[in-house]
C-alpha positions in Angstrom: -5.7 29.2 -22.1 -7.6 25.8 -21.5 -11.4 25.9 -21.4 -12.7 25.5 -18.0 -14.6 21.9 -19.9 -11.2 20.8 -21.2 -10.0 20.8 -17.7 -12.8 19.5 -16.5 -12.7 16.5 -19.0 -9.0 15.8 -18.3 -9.5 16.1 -14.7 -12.3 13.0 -15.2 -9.9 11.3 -17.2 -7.0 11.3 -15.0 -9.5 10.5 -12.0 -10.3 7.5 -13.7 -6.6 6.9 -15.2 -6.2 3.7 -12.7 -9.3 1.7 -14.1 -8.8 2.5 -17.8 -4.9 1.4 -17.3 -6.6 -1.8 -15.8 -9.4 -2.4 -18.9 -6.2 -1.7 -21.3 -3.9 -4.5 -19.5 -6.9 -7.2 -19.6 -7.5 -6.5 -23.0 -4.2 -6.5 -24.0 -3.5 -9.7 -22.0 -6.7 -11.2 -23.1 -5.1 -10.9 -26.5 -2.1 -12.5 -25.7 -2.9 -15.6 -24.0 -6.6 -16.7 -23.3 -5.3 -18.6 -20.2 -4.7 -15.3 -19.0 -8.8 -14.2 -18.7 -9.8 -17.9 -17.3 -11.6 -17.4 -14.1 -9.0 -19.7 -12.2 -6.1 -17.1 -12.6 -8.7 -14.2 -11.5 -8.9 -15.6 -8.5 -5.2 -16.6 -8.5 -5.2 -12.7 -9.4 -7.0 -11.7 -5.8 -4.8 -14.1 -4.3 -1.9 -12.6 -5.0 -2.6 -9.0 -4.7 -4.0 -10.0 -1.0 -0.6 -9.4 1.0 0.7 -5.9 -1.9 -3.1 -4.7 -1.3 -3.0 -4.8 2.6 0.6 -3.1 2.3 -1.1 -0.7 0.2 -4.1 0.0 1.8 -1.4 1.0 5.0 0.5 3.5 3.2 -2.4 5.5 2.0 -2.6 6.0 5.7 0.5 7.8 5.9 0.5 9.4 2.1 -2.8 11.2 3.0 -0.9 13.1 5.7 1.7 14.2 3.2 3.8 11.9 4.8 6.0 8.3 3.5 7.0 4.7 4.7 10.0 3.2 3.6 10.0 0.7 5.9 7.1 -1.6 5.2 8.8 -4.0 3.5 11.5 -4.4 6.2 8.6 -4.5 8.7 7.1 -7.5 6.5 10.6 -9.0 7.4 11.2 -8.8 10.6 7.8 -9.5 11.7 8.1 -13.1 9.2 11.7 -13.7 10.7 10.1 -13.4 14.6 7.1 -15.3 14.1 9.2 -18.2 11.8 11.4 -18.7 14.8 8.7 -18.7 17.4 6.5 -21.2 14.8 9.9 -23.1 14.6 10.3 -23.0 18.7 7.4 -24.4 19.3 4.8 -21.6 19.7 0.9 -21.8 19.4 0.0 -20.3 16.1 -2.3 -17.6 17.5 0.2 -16.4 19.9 2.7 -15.8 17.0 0.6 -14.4 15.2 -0.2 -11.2 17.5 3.2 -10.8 18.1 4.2 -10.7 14.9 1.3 -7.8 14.4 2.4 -6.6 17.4 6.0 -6.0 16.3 4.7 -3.9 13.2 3.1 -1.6 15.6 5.9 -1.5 17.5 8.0 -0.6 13.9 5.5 2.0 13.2 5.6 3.8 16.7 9.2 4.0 16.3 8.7 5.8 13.1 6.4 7.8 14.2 8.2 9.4 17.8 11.3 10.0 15.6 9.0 12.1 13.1 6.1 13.8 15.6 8.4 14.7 18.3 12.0 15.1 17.3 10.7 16.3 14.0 12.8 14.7 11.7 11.6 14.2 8.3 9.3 11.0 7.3 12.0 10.0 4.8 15.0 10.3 6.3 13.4 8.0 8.9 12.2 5.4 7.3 14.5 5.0 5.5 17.0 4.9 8.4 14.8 2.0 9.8 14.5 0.6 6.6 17.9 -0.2 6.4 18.2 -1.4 10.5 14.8 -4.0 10.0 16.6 -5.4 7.2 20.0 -5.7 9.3 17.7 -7.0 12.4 15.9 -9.6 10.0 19.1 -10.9 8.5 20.7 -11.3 12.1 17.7 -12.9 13.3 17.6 -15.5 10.1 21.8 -15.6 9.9 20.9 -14.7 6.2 19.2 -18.4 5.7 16.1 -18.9 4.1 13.4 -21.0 7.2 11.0 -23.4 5.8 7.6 -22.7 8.6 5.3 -25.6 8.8 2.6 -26.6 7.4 0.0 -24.2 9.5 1.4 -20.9 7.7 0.5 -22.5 4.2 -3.0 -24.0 5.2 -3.9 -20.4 6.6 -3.3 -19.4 2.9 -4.7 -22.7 0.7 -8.0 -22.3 3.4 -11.2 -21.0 2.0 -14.6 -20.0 3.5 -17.9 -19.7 1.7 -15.6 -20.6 -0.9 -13.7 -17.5 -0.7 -9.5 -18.0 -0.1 -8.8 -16.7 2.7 -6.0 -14.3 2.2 -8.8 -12.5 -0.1 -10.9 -12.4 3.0 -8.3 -10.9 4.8 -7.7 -8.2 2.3 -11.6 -7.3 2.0 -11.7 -7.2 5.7 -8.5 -5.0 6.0 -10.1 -2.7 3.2 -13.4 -2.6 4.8 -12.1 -1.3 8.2 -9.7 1.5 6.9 -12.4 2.3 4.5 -15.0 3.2 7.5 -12.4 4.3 9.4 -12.0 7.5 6.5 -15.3 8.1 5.4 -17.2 7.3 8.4 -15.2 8.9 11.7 -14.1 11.6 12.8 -10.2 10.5 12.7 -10.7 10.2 8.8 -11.6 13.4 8.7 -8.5 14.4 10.8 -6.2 12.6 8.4 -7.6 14.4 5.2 -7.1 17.5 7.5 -4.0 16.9 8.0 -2.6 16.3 4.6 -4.3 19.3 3.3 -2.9 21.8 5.6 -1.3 21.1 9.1 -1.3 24.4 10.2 -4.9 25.3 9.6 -5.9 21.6 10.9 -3.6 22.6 14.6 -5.6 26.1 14.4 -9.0 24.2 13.9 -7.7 22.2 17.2 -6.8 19.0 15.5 -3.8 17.0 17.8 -2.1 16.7 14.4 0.6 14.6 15.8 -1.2 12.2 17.2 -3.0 12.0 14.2 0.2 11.1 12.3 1.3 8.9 15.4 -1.6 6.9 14.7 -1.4 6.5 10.9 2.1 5.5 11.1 1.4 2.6 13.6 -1.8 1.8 11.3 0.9 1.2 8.4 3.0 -0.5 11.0 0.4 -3.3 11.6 -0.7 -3.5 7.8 2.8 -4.5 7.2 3.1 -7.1 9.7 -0.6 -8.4 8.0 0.7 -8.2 4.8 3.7 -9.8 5.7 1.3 -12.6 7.5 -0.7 -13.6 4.2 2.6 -13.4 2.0 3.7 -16.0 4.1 0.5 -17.8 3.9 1.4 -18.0 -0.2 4.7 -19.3 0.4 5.7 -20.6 3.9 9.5 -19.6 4.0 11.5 -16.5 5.2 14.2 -16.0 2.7 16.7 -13.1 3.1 15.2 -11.2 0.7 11.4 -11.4 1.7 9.5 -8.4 1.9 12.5 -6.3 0.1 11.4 -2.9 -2.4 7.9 -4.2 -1.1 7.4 -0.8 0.0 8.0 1.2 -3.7 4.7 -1.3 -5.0 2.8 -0.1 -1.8 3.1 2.9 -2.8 2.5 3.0 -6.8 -0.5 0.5 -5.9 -2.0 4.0 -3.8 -0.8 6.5 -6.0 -2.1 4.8 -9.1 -5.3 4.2 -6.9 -5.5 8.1 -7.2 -4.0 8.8 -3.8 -1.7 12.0 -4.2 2.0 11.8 -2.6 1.8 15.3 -1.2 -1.4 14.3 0.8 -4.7 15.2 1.8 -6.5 13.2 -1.4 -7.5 9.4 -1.5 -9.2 6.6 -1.2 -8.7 3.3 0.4 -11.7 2.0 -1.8 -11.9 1.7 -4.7 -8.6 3.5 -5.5 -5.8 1.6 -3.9 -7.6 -2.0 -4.3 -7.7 -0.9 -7.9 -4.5 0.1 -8.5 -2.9 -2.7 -6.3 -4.9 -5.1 -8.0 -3.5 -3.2 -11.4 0.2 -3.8 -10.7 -0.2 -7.9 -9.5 -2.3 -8.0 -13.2 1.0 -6.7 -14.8 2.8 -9.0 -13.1 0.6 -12.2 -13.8 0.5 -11.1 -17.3 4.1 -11.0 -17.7 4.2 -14.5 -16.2 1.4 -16.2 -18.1 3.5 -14.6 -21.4 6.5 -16.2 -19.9 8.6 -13.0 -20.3 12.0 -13.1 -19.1 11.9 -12.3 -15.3 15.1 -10.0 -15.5 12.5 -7.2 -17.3 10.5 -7.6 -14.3 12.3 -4.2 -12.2 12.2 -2.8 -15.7 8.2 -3.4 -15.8 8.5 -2.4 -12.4 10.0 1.3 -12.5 7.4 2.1 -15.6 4.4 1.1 -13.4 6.1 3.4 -10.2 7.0 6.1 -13.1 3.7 6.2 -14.5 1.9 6.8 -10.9 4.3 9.6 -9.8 3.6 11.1 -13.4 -0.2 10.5 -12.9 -0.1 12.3 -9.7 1.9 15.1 -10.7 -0.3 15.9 -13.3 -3.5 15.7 -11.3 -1.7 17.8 -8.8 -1.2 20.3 -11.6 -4.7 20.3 -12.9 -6.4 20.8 -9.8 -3.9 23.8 -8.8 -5.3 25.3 -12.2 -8.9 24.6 -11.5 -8.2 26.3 -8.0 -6.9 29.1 -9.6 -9.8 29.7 -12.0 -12.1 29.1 -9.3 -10.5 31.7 -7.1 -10.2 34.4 -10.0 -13.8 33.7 -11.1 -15.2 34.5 -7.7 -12.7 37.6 -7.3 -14.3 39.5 -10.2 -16.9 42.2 -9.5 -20.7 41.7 -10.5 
């Protein structure tokens, strides 16, 4: 049997799995190409992360309720394919803008009165929208990329205090859903909910408005995320926004936040581990490695998250079981 210390060492270990990932990629990087550690492609780093963060920092919303969101990425899409028409017909910038966050929320309400009140599974549903965004998206582009003017790629070049501004975007984004789960009483709800939805409806929770709510929250973190990406590059292709969702979702889980809900953090653990995968992928760039091993980099960084998870969901069932025995024996 393992020693209650061994456990409790591993346990550390795989709480901190994310940042020691992250201190083994810079080094390794570092190593390969000194370009690699300049501050310029830091910040090029942060940049990049900006719009994959957001995403992320929306689907530990709906992962801490046990719950998933396969749509995100098709959100990203159709909320990019609206607002480059409207931008391209004319529309003031602002005004595109909200709709475009309005049509994530929109997306995310959907998915959520499909799973709260005709109780289909989270899956099955998002990935059932998944498929129609992407079908919407390509009917509203006729499957041609759109080249958006200038005002989409000054949004992202712009800085402030010498700060980008995508960054800014991402702090804010962080900051809000940060207070929002440590600070209030919905936060507390949410962790609720994930651990045990039946004892959280007992305690007099409204669990399914809670998960109402944390589906439209990833809703409108998609359509941001979708926003800044196209702040980076200022053109809706056919394929933008696509498997976004998968990286959302290793950037939590790698971030520490479990896939069968009630544990997380917005900060630091999905900023890390969002900021983790866009180091990968800025490695393998700076190295000039061949872009087709990309989905192959791609599925070990998801692989590895899923098998972190797993095994911190194993430890702690251990731990709870030892803790529960221990306080069952008899003075």
């Amino acid at each position: 049997m393992t020693s209650p210390i061994a456990s409790h060492l591993g346990l550390r270990v795989l709480h901190q799995a994310s940042l020691l990932l992250f201190a083994v990629v810079l080094v390794v990087f570092g190593m390969l190409s000194p370009a690699f550690l300049q501050t310029s492609n830091m910040v090029n780093i942060l940049i990049q992360t900006s719009s994959t963060g957001i995403l992320a920092v929306g689907m530990t919303f709906v992962l801490l309720t046990a719950g998933v969101d396969l749509s995100v990425g098709a959100i990203m899409f159709v909320a990019a394919a609206v607002g480059g028409k409207l931008i391209l017909g004319g529309w003031a910038f602002g005004g595109v803008l909200a709709i475009m966050l309005g049509i994530g929320v929109l997306f995310g309400a959907l998915n959520a009165l499909f799973i709260t009140r005709l109780a289909i599974m989270a899956f099955v549903v998002t990935l059932a929208t998944r498929y129609f965004g992407r079908g919407l998206g390509l009917r509203i582009t006729e499957t041609r990329a759109m080249n958006l003017p200038e005002s989409f790629y000054e949004l992202g070049a712009a800085r402030l205090l010498g700060v980008p501004v995508p960054v800014l975007i991402f702090a804010g984004v962080v900051l809000l859903a940060h207070l929002a789960l440590t600070r209030t009483p919905f936060g507390r709800q949410v962790y609720a909910v994930g651990t045990d939805v039946e004892a959280a409806r007992k305690a007099g929770i409204n669990t399914g408005a809670v998960r109402f709510s944390v589906y439209a929250i990833c809703g409108l973190c998609a359509a941001a995320a979708g926003i800044v990406a196209l702040s980076q590059a200022p053109a809706v292709s056919p394929s933008f926004g696509n498997n976004r969702e998968f990286m959302a979702i290793a950037a939590a889980v790698l971030g520490g936040t479990s896939l069968f809900g009630g544990r997380g953090a917005v900060f630091p653990g999905t900023v890390l581990g969002a900021v983790l995968i866009q180091t990968i992928e800025n490695g393998l760039n700076v190295l000039n490695v061949n872009p087709y091993l990309y989905p192959l980099i791609t599925s070990g960084v998801i692989f590895v998250a899923v098998l972190l998870d797993a095994i911190r969901s194993r430890v702690l069932a251990q731990a709870n079981r030892r803790r529960i025995y221990t306080v069952a024996q008899p003075d």
